[in-house]
PAZA-660662 format. One record per residue (C-alpha): x, y, z; residue in three letters. Coordinates in steps of 0.25 Angstrom, whole numbers, always signed. Example, Ala and Ser with C-alpha at 12.3 -4.5 7.8 and 13.67 -1.06 7.14 Angstrom:
<recs>
xx=+49, yy=-18, zz=+31, res=Ala
xx=+55, yy=-4, zz=+29, res=Ser
</recs>
This chain:
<recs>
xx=-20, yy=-141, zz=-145, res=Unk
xx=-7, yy=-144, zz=-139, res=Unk
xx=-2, yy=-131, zz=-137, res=Unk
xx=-14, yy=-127, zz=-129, res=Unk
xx=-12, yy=-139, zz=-119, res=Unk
xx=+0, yy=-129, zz=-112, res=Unk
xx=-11, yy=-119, zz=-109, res=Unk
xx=-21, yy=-127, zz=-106, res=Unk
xx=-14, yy=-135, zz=-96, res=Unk
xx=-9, yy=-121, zz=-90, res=Unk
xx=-23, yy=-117, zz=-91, res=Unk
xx=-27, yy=-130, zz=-82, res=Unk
xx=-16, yy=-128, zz=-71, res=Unk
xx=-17, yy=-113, zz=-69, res=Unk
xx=-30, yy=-110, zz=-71, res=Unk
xx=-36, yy=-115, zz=-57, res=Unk
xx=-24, yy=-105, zz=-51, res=Unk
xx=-29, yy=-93, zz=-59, res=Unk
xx=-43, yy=-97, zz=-56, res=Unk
xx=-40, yy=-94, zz=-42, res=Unk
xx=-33, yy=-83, zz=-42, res=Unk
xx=-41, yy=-77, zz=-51, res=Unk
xx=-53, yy=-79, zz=-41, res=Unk
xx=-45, yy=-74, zz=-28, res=Unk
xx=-41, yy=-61, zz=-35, res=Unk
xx=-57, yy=-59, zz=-39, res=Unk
xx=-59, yy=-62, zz=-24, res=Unk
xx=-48, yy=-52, zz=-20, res=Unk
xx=-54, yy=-40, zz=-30, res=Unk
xx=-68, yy=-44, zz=-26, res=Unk
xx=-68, yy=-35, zz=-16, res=Unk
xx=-62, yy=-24, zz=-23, res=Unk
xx=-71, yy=-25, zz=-35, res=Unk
xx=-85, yy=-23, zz=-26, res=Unk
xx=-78, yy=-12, zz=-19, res=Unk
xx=-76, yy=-6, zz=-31, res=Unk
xx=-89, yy=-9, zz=-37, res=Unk
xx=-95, yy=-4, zz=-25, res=Unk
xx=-89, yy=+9, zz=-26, res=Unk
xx=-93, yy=+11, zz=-40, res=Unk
xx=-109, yy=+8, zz=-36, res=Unk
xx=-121, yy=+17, zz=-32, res=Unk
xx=-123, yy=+17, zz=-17, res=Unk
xx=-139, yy=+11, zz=-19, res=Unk
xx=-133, yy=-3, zz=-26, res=Unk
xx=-121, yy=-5, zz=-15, res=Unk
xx=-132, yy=-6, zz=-4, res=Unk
xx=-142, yy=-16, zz=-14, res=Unk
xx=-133, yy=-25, zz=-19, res=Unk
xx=-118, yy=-31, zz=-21, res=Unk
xx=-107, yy=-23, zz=-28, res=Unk
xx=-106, yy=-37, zz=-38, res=Unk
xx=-122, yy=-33, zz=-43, res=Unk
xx=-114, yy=-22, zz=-51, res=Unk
xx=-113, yy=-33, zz=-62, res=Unk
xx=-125, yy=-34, zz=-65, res=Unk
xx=-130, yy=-19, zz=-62, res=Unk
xx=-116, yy=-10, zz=-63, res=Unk
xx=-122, yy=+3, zz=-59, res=Unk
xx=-108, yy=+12, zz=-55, res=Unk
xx=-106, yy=+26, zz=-50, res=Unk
xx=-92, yy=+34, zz=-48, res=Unk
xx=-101, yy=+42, zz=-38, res=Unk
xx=-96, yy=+33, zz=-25, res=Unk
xx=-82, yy=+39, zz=-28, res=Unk
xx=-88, yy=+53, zz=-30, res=Unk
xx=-94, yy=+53, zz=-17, res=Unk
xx=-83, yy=+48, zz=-9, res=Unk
xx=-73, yy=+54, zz=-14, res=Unk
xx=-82, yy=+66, zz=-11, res=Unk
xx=-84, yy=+62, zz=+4, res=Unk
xx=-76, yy=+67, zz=+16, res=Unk
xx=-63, yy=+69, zz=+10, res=Unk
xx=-61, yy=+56, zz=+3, res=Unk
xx=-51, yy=+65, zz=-9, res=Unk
xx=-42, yy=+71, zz=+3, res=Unk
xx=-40, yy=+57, zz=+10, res=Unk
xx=-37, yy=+52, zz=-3, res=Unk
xx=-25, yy=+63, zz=-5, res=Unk
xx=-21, yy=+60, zz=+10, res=Unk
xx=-21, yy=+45, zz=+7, res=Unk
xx=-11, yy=+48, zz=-4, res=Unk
xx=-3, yy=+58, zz=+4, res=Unk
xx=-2, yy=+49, zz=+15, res=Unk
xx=+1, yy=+35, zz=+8, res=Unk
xx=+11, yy=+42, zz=-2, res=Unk
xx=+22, yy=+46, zz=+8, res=Unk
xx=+20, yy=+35, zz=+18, res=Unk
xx=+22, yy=+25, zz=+8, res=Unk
xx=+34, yy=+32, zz=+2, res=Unk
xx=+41, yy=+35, zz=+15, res=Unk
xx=+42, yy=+23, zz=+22, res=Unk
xx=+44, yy=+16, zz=+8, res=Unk
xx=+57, yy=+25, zz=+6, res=Unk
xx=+60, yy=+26, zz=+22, res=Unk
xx=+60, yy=+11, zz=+22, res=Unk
xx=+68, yy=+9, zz=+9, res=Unk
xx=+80, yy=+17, zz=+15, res=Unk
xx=+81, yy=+7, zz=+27, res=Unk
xx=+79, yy=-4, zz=+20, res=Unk
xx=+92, yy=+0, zz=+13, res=Unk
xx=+98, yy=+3, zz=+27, res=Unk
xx=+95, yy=-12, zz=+31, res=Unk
xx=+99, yy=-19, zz=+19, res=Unk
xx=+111, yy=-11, zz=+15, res=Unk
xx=+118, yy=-3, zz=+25, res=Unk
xx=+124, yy=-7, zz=+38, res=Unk
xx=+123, yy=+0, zz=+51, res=Unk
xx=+122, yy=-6, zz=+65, res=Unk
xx=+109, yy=-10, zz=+70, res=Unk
xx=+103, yy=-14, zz=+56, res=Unk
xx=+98, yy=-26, zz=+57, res=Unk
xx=+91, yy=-22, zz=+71, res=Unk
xx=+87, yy=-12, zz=+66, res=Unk
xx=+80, yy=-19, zz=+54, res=Unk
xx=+73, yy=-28, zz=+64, res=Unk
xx=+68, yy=-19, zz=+71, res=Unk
xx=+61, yy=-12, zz=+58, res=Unk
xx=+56, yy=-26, zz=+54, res=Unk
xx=+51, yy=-27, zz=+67, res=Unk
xx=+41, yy=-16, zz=+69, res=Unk
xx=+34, yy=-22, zz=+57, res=Unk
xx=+28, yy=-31, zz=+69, res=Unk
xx=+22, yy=-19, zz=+76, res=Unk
xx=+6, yy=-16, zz=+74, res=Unk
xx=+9, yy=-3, zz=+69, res=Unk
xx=-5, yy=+0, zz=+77, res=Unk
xx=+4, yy=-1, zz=+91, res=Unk
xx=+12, yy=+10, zz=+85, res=Unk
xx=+1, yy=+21, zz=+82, res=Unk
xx=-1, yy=+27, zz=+96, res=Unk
xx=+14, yy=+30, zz=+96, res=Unk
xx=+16, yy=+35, zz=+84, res=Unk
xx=+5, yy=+43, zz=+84, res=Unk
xx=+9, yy=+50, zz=+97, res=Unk
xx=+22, yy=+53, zz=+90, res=Unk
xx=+15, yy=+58, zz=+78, res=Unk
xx=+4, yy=+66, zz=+85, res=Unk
xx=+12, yy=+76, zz=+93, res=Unk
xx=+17, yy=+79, zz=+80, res=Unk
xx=+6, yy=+82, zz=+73, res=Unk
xx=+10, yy=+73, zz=+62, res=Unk
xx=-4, yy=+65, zz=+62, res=Unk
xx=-10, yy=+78, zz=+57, res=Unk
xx=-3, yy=+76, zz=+42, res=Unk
xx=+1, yy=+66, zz=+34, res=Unk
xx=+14, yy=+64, zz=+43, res=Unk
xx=+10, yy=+57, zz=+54, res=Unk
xx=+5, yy=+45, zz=+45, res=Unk
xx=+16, yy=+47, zz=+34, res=Unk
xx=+26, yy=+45, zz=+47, res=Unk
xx=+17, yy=+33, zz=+51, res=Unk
xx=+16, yy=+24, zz=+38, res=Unk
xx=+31, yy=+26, zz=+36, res=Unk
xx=+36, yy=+21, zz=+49, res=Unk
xx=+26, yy=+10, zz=+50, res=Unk
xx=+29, yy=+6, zz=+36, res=Unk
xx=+45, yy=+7, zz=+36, res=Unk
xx=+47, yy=-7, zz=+42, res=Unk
xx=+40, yy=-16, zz=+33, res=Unk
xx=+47, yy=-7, zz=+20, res=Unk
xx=+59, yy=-9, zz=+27, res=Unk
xx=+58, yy=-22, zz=+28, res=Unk
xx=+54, yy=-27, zz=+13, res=Unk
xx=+63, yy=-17, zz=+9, res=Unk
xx=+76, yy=-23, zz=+16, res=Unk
xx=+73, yy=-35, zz=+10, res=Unk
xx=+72, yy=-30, zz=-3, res=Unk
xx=+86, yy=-22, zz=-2, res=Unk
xx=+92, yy=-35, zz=+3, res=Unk
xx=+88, yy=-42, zz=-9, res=Unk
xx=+96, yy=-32, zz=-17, res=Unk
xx=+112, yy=-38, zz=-21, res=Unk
xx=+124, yy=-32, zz=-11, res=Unk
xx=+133, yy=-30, zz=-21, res=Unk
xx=+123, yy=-20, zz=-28, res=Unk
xx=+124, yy=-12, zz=-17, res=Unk
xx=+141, yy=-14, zz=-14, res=Unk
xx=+142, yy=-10, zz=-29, res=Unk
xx=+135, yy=+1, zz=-26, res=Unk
xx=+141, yy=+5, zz=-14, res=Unk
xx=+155, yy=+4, zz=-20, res=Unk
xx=+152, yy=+13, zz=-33, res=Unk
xx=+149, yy=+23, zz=-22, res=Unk
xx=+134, yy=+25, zz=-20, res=Unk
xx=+130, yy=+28, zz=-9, res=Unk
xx=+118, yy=+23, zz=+1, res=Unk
xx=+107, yy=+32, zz=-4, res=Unk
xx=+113, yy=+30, zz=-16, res=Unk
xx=+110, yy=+14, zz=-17, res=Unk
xx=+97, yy=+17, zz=-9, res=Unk
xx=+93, yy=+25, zz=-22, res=Unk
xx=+98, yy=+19, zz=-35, res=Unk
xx=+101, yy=+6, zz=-31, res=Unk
xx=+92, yy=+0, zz=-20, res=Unk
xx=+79, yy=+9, zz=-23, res=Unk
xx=+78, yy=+4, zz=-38, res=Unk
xx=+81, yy=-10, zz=-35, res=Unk
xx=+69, yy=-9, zz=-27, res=Unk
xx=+57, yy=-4, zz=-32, res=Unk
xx=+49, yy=-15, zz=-33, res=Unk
xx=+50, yy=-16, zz=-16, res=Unk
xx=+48, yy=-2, zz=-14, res=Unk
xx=+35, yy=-2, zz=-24, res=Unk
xx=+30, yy=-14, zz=-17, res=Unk
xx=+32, yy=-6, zz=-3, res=Unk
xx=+27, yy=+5, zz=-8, res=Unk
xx=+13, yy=-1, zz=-12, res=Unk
xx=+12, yy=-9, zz=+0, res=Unk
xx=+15, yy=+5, zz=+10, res=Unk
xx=+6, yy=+13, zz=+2, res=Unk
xx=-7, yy=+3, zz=+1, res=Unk
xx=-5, yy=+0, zz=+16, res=Unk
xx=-5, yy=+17, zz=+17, res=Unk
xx=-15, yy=+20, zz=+8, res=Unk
xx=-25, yy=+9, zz=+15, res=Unk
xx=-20, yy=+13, zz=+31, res=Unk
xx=-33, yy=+17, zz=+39, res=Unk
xx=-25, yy=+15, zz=+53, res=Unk
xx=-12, yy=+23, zz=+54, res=Unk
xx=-21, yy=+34, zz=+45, res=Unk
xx=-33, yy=+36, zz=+57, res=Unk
xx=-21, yy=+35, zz=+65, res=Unk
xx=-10, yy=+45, zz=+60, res=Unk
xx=-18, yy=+55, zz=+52, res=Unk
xx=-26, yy=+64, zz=+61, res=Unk
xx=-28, yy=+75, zz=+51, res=Unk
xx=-41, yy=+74, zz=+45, res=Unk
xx=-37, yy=+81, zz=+34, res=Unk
xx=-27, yy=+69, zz=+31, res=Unk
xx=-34, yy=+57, zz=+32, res=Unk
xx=-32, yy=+48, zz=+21, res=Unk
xx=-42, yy=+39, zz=+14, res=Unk
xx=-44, yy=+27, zz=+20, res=Unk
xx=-47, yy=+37, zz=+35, res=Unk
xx=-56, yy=+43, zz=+25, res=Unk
xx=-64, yy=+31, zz=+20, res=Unk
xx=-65, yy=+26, zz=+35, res=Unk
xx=-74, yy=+39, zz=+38, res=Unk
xx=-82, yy=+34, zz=+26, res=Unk
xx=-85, yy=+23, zz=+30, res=Unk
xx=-88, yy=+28, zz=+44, res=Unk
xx=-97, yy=+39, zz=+38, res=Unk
xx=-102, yy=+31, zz=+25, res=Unk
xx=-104, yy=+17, zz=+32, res=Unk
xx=-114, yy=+14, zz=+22, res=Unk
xx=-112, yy=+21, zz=+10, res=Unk
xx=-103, yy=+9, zz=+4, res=Unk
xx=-101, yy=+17, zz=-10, res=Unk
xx=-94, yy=+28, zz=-3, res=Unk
xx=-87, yy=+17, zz=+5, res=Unk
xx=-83, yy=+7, zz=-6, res=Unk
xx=-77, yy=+21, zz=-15, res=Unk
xx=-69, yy=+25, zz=-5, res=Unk
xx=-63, yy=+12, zz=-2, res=Unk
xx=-60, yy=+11, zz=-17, res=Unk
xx=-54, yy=+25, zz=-18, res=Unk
xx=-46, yy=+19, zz=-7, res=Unk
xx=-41, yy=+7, zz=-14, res=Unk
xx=-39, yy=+14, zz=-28, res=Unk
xx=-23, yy=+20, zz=-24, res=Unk
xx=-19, yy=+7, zz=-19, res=Unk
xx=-25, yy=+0, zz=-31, res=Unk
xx=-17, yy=+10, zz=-39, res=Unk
xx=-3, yy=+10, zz=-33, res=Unk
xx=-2, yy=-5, zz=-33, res=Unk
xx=-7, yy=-7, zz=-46, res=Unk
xx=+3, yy=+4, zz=-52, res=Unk
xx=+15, yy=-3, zz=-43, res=Unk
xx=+11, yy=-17, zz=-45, res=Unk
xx=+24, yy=-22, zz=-54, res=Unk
xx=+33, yy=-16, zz=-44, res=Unk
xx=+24, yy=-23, zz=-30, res=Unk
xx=+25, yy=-36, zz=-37, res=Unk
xx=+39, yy=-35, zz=-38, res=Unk
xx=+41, yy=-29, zz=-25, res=Unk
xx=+36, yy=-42, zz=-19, res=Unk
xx=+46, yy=-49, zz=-27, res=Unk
xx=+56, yy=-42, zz=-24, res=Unk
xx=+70, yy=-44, zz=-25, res=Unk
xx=+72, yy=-47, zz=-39, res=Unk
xx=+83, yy=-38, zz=-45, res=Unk
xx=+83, yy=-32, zz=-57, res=Unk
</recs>
């Protein structure tokens, strides 16, 4: 009896903290949950009654997914979205790690300046920026491919990765860099066998924050892809919605579809995200 005291006293002080977080992650997946549910239900028993009466009565069909996958291109804007989100994650991630390095470790004039001047255009709307840009892209015809909003998540995503990542770098011990400065490694060298591996969780974690802000952008995709042969998913889902207002099971099994890369890539890079906001530890 006395051994269980320990627990039990655990049990007393830490239960009313579990208790509540365990009812503001239900509160948090509520919505996700009906939204799933939704998708999975016949289009009769959305409009009678709630997605929760499924308890009682589950009746569930795949046929939501069929038909929209089926309507208006949903499969293509689902290959653009991936086209699209793949390399403007990956270009500004590895554009940005570069000159982080060039703030943290190298020393030319105008650096510092120069650094405020990149932390500074995080200020900016990045709304107040579109007309200009897009009557540099335009003239070009790069808003008629992939291009045009490859170019635009890149440079309207390289100030925040430099930023985290200059911190990052600056964390790293001088000496490490010196010692291998004076065994004759050179920058791109460093870059790539020392600073890189260092700092994977960082870039994991950037890389999941680019690519879910990407995959989920409306705005800068109606804006810089004028192609309607690469429109991505979520331009795709808002004409649903415009041409489907009330068919809520087409609706509520696109969003899902939507949802489901996100859901995937941060769940599969999760470890390295955790320690991404952590970071600085070194091994």
């Amino acid at each position: 009896m006395k051994a269980g005291r320990p627990w039990l006293s655990r049990l007393a002080r830490r239960g009313p903290l579990h208790l509540g977080l365990l009812l503001i992650a239900l509160c948090w997946l509520m919505p996700s949950v009906g939204l799933l549910v939704t998708s999975l239900r016949p289009r009769g028993e959305i409009a009678s009654s709630g997605w929760w009466t499924v308890i009682a009565s589950p009746d569930l069909t795949l046929g939501n997914y069929g038909e929209v996958l089926g309507t208006r291109g949903m499969v293509d804007s689902f290959v653009n979205s991936l086209l699209i989100a793949v390399p403007s994650t990956l270009l500004p991630v590895l554009i940005g790690a570069l000159a982080a390095y060039a703030f943290t470790w190298l020393r030319f004039p105008g650096r510092d300046g120069l650094f405020v001047l990149v932390v500074a255009l995080m200020v900016i709307p990045i709304q107040m920026t579109f007309v200009p840009v897009l009557r540099l892209l335009n003239p070009l015809g790069l808003t008629q491919s992939y291009v045009g909003i490859w170019l635009a998540h890149t440079a309207f995503g390289l100030p925040l990765v430099i930023f985290l990542l200059r911190g990052f770098f600056a964390l790293m011990p001088l000496e490490l860099i010196e010692a291998a400065r004076l065994d004759g490694a050179s920058e791109p060298g460093i870059f790539a066998r020392i600073v890189l591996p260092l700092s994977v969780p960082a870039l994991a974690s950037l890389t999941i924050l680019q690519f879910l802000a990407v995959w989920n952008d409306l705005l800068m995709a109606l804006v810089f892809v004028q192609s309607p042969e690469a429109l991505p998913l979520t331009v795709r889902l808002s004409q649903l919605l415009s041409t489907y207002g009330t068919e809520w099971h087409l609706l509520s099994a696109g969003a899902f579809v939507l949802m489901a890369v996100p859901l995937v890539v941060f769940f599969s890079l999760q470890r390295y995200f955790t320690e991404g906001l952590v970071a600085g530890a070194m091994k």
